[in-house]
C-alpha positions, 0 to 999 in steps of 0.5 A: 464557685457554684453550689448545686441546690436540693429543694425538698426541704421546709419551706422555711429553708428553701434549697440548700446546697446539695453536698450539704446535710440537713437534721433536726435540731434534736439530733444536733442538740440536747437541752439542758435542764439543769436547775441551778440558782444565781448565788452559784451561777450569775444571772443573765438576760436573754435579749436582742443582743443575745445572752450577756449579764443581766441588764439592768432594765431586765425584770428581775424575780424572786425565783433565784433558787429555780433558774436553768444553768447555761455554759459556754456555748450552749445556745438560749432561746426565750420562748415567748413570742412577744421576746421575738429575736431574744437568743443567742449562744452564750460566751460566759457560763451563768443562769436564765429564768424558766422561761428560756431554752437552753440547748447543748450542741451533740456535735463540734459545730462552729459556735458563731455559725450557730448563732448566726444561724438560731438569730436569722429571721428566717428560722425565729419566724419557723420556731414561733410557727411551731409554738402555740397558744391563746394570743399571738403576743403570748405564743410560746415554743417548747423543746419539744415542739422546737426539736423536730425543726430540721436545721442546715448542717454545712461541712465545718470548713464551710461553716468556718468561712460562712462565720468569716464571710458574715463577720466581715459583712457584718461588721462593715454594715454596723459601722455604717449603721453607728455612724447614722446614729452617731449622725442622729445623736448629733441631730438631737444635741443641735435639736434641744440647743435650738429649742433652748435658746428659742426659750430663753432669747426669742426669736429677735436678736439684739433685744436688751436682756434681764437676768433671772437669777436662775443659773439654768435660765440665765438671761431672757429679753427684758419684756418678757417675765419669769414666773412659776407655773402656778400663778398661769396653770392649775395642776390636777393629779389622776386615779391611783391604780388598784382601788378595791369596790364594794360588790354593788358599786357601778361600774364603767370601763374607760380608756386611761392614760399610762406614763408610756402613753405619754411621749416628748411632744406627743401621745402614744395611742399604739397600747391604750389600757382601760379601768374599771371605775365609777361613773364619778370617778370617770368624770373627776379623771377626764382629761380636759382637751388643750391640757398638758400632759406632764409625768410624775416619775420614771427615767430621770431624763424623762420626768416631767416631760410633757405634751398637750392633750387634743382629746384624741380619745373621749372620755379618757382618764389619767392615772396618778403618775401623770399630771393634767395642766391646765393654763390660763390661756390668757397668760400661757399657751399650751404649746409655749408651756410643751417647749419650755418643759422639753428645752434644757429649762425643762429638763434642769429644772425637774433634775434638780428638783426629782426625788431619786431612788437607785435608778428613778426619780419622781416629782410631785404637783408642789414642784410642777406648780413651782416651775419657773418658765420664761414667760413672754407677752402671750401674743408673741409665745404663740409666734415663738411657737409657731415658729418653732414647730416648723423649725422643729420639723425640719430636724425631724425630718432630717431625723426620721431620714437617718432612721429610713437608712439605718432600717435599710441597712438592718434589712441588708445585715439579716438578708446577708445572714439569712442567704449565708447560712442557708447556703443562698450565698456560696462563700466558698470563692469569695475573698475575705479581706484583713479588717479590724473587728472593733468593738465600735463595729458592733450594733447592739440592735437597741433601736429603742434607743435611738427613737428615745423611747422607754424600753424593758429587756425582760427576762421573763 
């Protein structure tokens, strides 16, 4: 079936369907300001997800007493611009931070319908586009600003089948997408296998062996030794954060390097932080080219990882939570030491060794020192290692493919749900198919994940 359009609407909403009505959102809806504390109303995250319990990567604040209740149904919206995305309506009732709206509809709308329609990319692109501020990252949309922002209204049997038709799509496309990661995962697990056993055995099968006594070592070729990393490297902590100045004291601005900055195999450059300090200081804390970057604490399967340090940006320093290594490049090359600190020698040793907290670990430069490695003859760990790499960058390749594909297909889910609550899509004629919604067909959309990177759900 065919749908006649009407095209005097904003620009963000295009031509909707002509027996179709359009409001604004302060005639659909009214907010909900009731102040309320989480001992009576459990927190929950407002996120990419949508509104679920809160998370455990969510910053949590003291403001538990001043919170913003939420009920069933009602529609949250986090105001911040660089919380793009971070809405949905709620299932369960509970509490949000301040910082969120909280919406009521006026009228007996179709729940998912709203919440497909407030988390298409269409209308989070005009809700910012009605907010203001200093920086684009901290552009913030009031009710007040929001409730003029005319909406679609179709007639609710047609909301019902827009909701049916977008499950159904949606729901195929997130099978799809699971099954690239489920793909990717498995990548990743024959990844780290072939980098370990690199480590450990060389690249020459049939080598006589020697053990070690190291349970997560094992056996290594018996030409090859085993030894801590302080009898081959020199370990050098960097600048606390926070050190207080008398009034007349010199002071330069450097770039530093922060915990997020360093990546497994790599430096992160997107976000580079500078500080304040003294000239002495700046020449004490700069890293040396050829260094090793290794971190002191965060995510258990993210300590002590490392990667080499080739002076990408001069004159820059580390804070304390990240360890310079220096090797003696006579007895240790610094890739060797980047793959063995990556490999399952790596990430056993430092998770044997952390320090835990409730959700962190941290090491210290003792137990970096006594980090055993298998050491072969310096001339044959860089032909390992050469080796390596390219055998490394064909998993990668295969890897950054998958996530090619697994992008398209978010591509293909919004413009679906974009085109269907706006009425681009006739629903009306087409044939829903029985199908299972199971819980395996849902796509959180936590794509950090996936990339093995740190991310923080904030609430605030």
């Amino acid at each position: 079936m065919s749908a006649n359009y009407i095209l005097n609407n904003p620009a963000w909403l295009g031509g909707i369907p002509s027996h179709w009505d359009h409001k604004k959102i302060g005639a659909l809806f009214t907010e909900r300001k009731v102040k309320v504390s989480d001992k009576e109303y459990p927190p929950l995250s407002v996120a990419k997800i949508g509104v679920v319990p809160q998370l455990d990567t969510a910053v949590k604040t003291d403001a538990g007493d001043n919170r913003k209740l939420v009920r069933i149904g009602d529609f949250v919206i986090n105001s911040r611009s660089d919380r793009k995305g971070s809405c949905g309506v709620s299932e369960i009732d509970g509490s949000v931070s301040l910082i969120n709206i909280v919406l009521t509809p006026r009228n007996l709308w179709n729940s998912r319908y709203v919440h497909y329609l407030l988390r298409s990319h269409p209308f989070s692109e005009e809700y910012y586009r009605n907010g203001r501020g200093i920086v684009a990252d901290l552009w913030t949309t009031r009710y007040n600003e929001m409730k003029s922002i005319l909406l679609p209204v179709p007639p609710r049997p047609e909301q019902d089948q827009i909701v049916r038709f977008l499950d159904w799509k949606v729901a195929s496309i997130n099978k799809l997408i699971n099954i690239k990661r489920k793909e990717i995962d498995l990548l990743k697990m024959q990844r780290q296998r072939k980098l370990s056993g690199i480590i450990t055995h060389g690249l020459k099968p049939g080598v006589p062996m020697k053990e070690t006594g190291i349970r997560w070592i094992g056996s290594i070729p018996a030409h090859w030794n085993c030894v801590s990393l302080k009898r081959c490297a020199k370990v050098k902590s960097g600048i606390t954060l926070g050190k207080k100045y008398p009034d007349n004291s010199n002071m330069i601005e450097v770039p530093y390097l922060r915990v997020a900055n360093v990546q497994n195999g790599h430096v992160d450059l997107v976000t580079i932080a500078t500080l304040r300090v003294t000239s002495q200081e700046a020449q004490q804390y700069q890293l040396p080219v050829g260094c090793v970057l290794m971190t002191e604490g965060g995510d258990r399967d993210k300590l002590g990882r490392g990667c080499v340090w080739n002076g990408e940006i001069k004159n820059c320093i580390h804070q304390n939570h990240i360890f310079a290594v220096t090797v003696n490049d006579k007895l240790l090359q610094n890739k060797w030491l980047e793959y063995v600190s990556a490999s399952d020698v790596g990430r056993t040793y430092f998770d044997v060794t952390a320090i835990r907290t409730t959700n962190l670990a941290c090491t210290n430069a003792s137990k970096v020192l006594a980090f055993p490695i298998p050491l072969p003859p310096r001339d044959e760990q860089e032909m390992i290692s050469n080796e390596l790499y390219k055998i490394l960058a064909d998993f990668d390749r295969v890897q950054n493919a998958l996530k090619s594909q697994i992008e398209l297909l978010h591509e293909l889910k919004n413009k679906f749900i974009a085109d269907a609550v706006t009425g681009k899509i006739d629903v009306r004629g087409i044939e829903i198919p029985e199908y299972e919604f199971v819980q395996e067909n849902i796509d959180t959309e936590n794509d950090e994940n996936m990339e093995g990177m740190e991310s923080e759900t904030y609430e605030e």
